[in-house]
C-alpha positions, 0 to 999 in steps of 0.5 A, spaced: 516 475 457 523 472 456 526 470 464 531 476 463 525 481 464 521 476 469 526 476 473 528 484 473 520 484 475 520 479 481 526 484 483 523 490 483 517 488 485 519 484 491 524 491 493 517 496 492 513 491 496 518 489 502 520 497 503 517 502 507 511 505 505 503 507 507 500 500 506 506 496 510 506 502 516 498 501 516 500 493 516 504 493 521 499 498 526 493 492 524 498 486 526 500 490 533 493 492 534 489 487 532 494 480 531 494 476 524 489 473 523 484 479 524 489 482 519 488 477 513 483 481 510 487 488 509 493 484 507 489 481 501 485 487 500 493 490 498 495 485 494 489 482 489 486 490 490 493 493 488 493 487 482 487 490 479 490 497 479 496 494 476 492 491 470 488 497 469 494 501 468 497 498 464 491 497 460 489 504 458 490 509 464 497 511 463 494 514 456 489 518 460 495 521 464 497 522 458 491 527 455 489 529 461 495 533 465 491 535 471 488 529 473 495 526 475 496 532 481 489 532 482 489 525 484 495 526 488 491 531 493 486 527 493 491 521 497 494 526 500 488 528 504 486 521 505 492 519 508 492 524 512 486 521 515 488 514 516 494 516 520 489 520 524 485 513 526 492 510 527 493 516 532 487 514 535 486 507 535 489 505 542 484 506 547 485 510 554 486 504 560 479 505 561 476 504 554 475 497 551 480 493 549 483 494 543 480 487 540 474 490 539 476 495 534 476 494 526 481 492 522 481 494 516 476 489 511 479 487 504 474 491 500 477 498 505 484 495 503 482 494 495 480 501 495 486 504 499 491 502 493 487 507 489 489 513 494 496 510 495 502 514 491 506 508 492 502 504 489 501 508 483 508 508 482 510 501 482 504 499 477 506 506 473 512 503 473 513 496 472 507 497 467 512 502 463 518 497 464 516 490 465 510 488 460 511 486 454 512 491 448 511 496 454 511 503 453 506 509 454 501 506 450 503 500 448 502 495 452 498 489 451 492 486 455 496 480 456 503 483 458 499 488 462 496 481 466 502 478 466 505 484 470 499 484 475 500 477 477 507 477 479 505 483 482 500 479 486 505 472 488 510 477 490 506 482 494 503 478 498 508 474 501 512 481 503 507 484 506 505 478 510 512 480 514 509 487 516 504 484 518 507 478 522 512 484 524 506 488 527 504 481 532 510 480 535 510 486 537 504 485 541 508 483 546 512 490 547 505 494 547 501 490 553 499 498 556 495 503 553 501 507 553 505 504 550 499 502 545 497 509 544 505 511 543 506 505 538 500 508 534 503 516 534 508 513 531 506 509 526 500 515 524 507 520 524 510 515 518 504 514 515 505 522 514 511 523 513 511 518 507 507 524 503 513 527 503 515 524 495 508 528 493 509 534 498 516 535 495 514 534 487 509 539 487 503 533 486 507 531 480 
């Protein structure tokens, strides 16, 4: 990979790992919920979870969208349906003032947030991309094992970092949202954006 392109990567995939999306809006609820620490396991779960699928889609799983059409839209749907799902947990995951304190909730694990990225149209669109764009003798069918690597591993250094913001966003607005009320209203607000962020896959016809 010459620099030129390493940097164009580094670049792109900070931009598509700081931006708005499912994974930093579902961080910055765990962050507000259930602090930092308690908040590690999903931010790795994101990042080496979202390295894999990177990988494996630069080694052979853009070809299979290529010979089967309808396993893209299909796809799509399926994480339509689930994130609506999730923002119906966020929704929830404030108690009344009588129930226990949030503290007592699950965050999501590392394996929940692995799996996520499987069903995250935003992560499907930046591995597509930067594996068409990026790796070395890239191209629908033609990149290498190797370059398919290298792209996935500075997906990982940048990634990380950048959702660790979310994240540390999320704790220091703890103190803001001492109330169930105010709990309860922040995580509406946060399953509502969760939502609207279906919007890229409503608006292109789950293409």
């Amino acid at each position: 990979m010459t620099p030129d392109l390493l940097t164009a990567l580094i670049l792109f995939a900070f931009a598509a790992s700081i931006t708005p999306g499912p994974n930093n809006i579902m961080l910055l609820a765990s962050g507000a919920n259930f602090g930092l620490r308690r908040t590690v396991p999903h931010m790795l779960g994101i990042s080496l979870g979202h390295a894999l699928m990177t990988s494996l889609v630069g080694l052979g799983l853009i070809g299979l969208f290529e010979m089967l059409p309808w396993v893209r839209p299909t796809l799509m749907a399926g994480c339509a349906v689930y994130l609506v799902y999730l923002a119906w947990k966020i929704a929830n995951a404030a108690p009344p003032p009588e129930a226990e304190d949030v503290a007592k909730g699950r965050p999501l694990t590392f394996l929940q947030a692995a799996a996520f990225q499987w069903v995250n149209p935003k992560a499907w669109y930046m591995a597509i991309y930067a594996q068409t764009n990026f790796a070395p003798e890239a191209g629908i069918l033609g990149v290498t094992w190797a370059g398919a690597l290298a792209v996935a591993l500075v997906f990982a250094a940048t990634n990380l970092p950048s959702v660790t913001v979310w994240a540390w966003g999320g704790t220091q607005l703890r103190r803001w949202l001492d109330g169930p009320g105010r709990l309860r209203a922040f995580n509406i607000t946060m399953a509502l954006l969760l939502v609207a962020s279906l919007w890229p896959i409503l608006s292109g016809g789950f293409g």
